[in-house]
C-alpha positions, 0 to 999 in steps of 0.5 A, spaced: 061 719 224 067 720 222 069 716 228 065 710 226 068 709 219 075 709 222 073 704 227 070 700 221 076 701 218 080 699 222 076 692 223 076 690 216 084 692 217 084 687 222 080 682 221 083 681 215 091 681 217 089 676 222 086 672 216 092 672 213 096 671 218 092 664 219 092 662 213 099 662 213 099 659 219 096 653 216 099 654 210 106 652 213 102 647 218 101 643 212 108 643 209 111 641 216 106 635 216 108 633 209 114 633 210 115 629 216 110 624 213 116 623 207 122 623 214 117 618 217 117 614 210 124 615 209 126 613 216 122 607 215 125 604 209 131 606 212 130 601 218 126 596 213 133 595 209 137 594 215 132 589 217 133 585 210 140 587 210 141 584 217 137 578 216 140 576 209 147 575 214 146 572 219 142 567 213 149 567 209 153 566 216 156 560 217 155 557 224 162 557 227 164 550 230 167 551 237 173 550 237 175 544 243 182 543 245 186 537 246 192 536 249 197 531 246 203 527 249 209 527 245 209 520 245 207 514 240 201 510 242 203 503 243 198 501 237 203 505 232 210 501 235 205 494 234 210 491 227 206 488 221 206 480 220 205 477 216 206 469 215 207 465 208 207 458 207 211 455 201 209 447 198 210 442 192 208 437 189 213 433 184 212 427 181 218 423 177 216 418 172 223 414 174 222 410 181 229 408 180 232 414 179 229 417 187 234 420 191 233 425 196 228 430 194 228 428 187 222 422 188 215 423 187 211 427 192 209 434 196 215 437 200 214 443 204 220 448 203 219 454 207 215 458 212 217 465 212 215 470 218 216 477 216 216 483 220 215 490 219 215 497 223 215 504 222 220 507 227 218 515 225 216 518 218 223 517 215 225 510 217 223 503 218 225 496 220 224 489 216 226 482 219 225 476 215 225 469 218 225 463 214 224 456 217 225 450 213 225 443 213 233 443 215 232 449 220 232 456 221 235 462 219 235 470 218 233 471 210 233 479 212 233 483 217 235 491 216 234 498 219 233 504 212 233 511 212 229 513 207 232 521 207 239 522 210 240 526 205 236 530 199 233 524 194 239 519 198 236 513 203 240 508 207 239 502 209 244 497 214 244 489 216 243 483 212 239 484 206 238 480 199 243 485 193 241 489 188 244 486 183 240 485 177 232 484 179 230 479 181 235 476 186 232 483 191 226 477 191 225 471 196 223 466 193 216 466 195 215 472 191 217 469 183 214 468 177 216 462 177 217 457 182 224 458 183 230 463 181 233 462 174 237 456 173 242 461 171 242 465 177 243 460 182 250 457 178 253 464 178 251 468 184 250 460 189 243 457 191 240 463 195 243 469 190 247 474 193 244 476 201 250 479 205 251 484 210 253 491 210 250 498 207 246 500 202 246 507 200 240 509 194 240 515 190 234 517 186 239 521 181 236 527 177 233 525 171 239 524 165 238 519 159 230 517 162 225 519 166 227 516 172 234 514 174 236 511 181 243 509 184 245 504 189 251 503 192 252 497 197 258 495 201 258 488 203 262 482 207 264 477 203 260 472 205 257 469 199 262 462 199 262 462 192 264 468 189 268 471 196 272 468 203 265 466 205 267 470 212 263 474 216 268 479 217 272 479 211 275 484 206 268 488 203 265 487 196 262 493 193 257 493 189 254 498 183 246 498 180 245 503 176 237 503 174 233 507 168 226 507 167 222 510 161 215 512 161 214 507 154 205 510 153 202 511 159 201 503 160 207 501 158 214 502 162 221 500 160 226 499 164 234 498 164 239 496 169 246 495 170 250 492 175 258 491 177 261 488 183 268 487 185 271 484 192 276 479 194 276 471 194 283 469 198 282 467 205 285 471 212 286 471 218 287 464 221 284 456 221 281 452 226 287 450 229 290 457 230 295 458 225 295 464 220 292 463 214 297 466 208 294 467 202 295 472 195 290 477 194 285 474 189 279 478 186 272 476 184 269 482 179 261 480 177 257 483 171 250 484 169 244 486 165 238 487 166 232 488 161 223 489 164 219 491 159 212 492 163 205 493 159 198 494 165 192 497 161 190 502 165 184 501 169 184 493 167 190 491 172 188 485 176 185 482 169 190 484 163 198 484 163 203 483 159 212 482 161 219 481 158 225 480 163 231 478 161 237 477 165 245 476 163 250 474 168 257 475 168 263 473 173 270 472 173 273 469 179 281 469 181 283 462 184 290 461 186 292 456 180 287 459 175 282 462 173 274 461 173 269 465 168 262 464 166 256 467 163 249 465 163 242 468 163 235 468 162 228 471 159 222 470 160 215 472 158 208 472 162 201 474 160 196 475 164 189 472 162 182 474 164 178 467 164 
């Protein structure tokens, strides 16, 4: 009997550590499987935003371009060095009531009075060339033709062969480009019939800015070739010429300029006549004056329709000869404002 109840102890004993056992067993089971389940969820969020991450970048990624070499000669191509042309024709047309009083060009009718070739070519980013070629009724002839280098040095360009001067402002014009239909009356007494146009050198200083917003200095030194005012020689003692130019910014429509020019060079002969003897004669001198005023008014955006200019121009020379003395002035002024009809 007492057997039994030990063994029956034993039983229940056993039976219910294996229970135990059992129920832990599962206990932990589930506990792994949960949390499992949360890495699995966890992993897979993961991976979602990597995914979104990954696509919202190649979405703000630009397409990069190939990139394609091209292999370049150090020269120019032959379209560059083409020079620009341009032609202009000049005609008239007078009428003179006096039949009379007709001589040469002075009688009723339409004249032709030149057509200008003009040629250009940038030789490189700092320099250039411009030529002009002037055909008239009685021949032809070089008006200019000069080679400039814009940046010799800081702010100062260069400019060599036949040029028209810089002494005031509109005597740098050909005729073609006036306001009116010929150059000032009193231009033409002082500086002769086609202005001031020699050759030599040029130098133009855009100097620091020092009574006005903008101030340039030219420097030219030239051959007196002009017959009125020098030898007339081609190569004969230089005339120095100095252009002093200053500009305000009036409103931002209005611009006022102010220019003043000095000129000196000598007017005796030298060298020798056509008959091979040596010419002897005193040095005399040639020294010239001048003033320029340009008062400019352009509305902004209303250019081509509206404008308004004052220029006034004041001369001065005084000329050495061998038994006297020349002196004159003169000037003139003009306004021109531009209509929209």
């Amino acid at each position: 009997m007492r057997n039994k109840i030990l063994f029956l102890t034993a039983f229940i004993f056993l039976t219910a550590v294996l229970t135990f056992a059992q129920e832990s067993d599962s206990t932990k089971i589930s506990q792994l499987e949960k949390r499992i389940k949360k890495l699995e969820d966890k992993l897979e969020q993961d991976e979602l935003g990597k995914l979104l991450k990954e696509a919202e970048t190649v979405a703000n990624k630009q397409v990069e371009k190939k990139e394609i070499k091209e292999f370049k000669s150090g020269q120019r191509s032959l379209q560059a060095i083409n020079p620009e042309i341009s032609v202009i024709g000049d005609m008239y047309g007078q009428y003179i009531a006096n039949d009379k009083s007709f001589t040469g060009d002075l009688r009723s009718g339409a004249f032709f009075r030149v057509l200008g070739l003009h040629f250009q070519s940038n030789l490189d980013p700092f320099s250039f060339i411009k030529a002009a070629i002037e055909f008239r009724p009685a021949g032809f002839e070089f008006g200019e033709a000069y080679m400039t280098w814009t940046n010799i040095f800081p702010g100062v360009g260069l400019t060599a062969g036949k040029f028209r001067q810089q002494f005031g402002v509109i005597n740098r014009w050909h005729s073609h480009s006036l306001d009116q239909f010929d150059f000032p009356l009193a231009l033409t007494t002082i500086l002769g019939e086609e202005g001031l146009n020699q050759t030599g050198l040029s130098f133009d200083w855009i100097m620091p800015s020092i009574i006005s917003d903008a101030n340039t200095l030219t420097l030219q030194i030239t051959d007196g070739q002009n017959e009125q005012l020098f030898s007339g020689d081609m190569f004969s003692f230089p005339a120095g010429l100095l252009h002093l130019k200053n500009y305000w910014d009036l409103s931002r429509d209005t611009y006022l300029e102010l220019g003043l020019t000095g000129m000196l060079g000598k007017n005796n002969q030298r060298g020798y006549d056509e008959e091979g003897n040596l010419i002897l004669e005193n040095s005399r001198l040639t020294a010239l004056g001048g003033l320029d005023i340009t008062v400019f008014w352009e509305p902004l955006n209303q250019a081509r329709y509206h404008s308004f200019i004052w220029r006034t121009e004041l001369y001065y020379a005084n000329k050495k000869l061998m038994n006297d003395r020349i002196k004159a002035f003169g000037g003139y002024s003009y306004v021109e404002y531009k209509l929209d009809l």
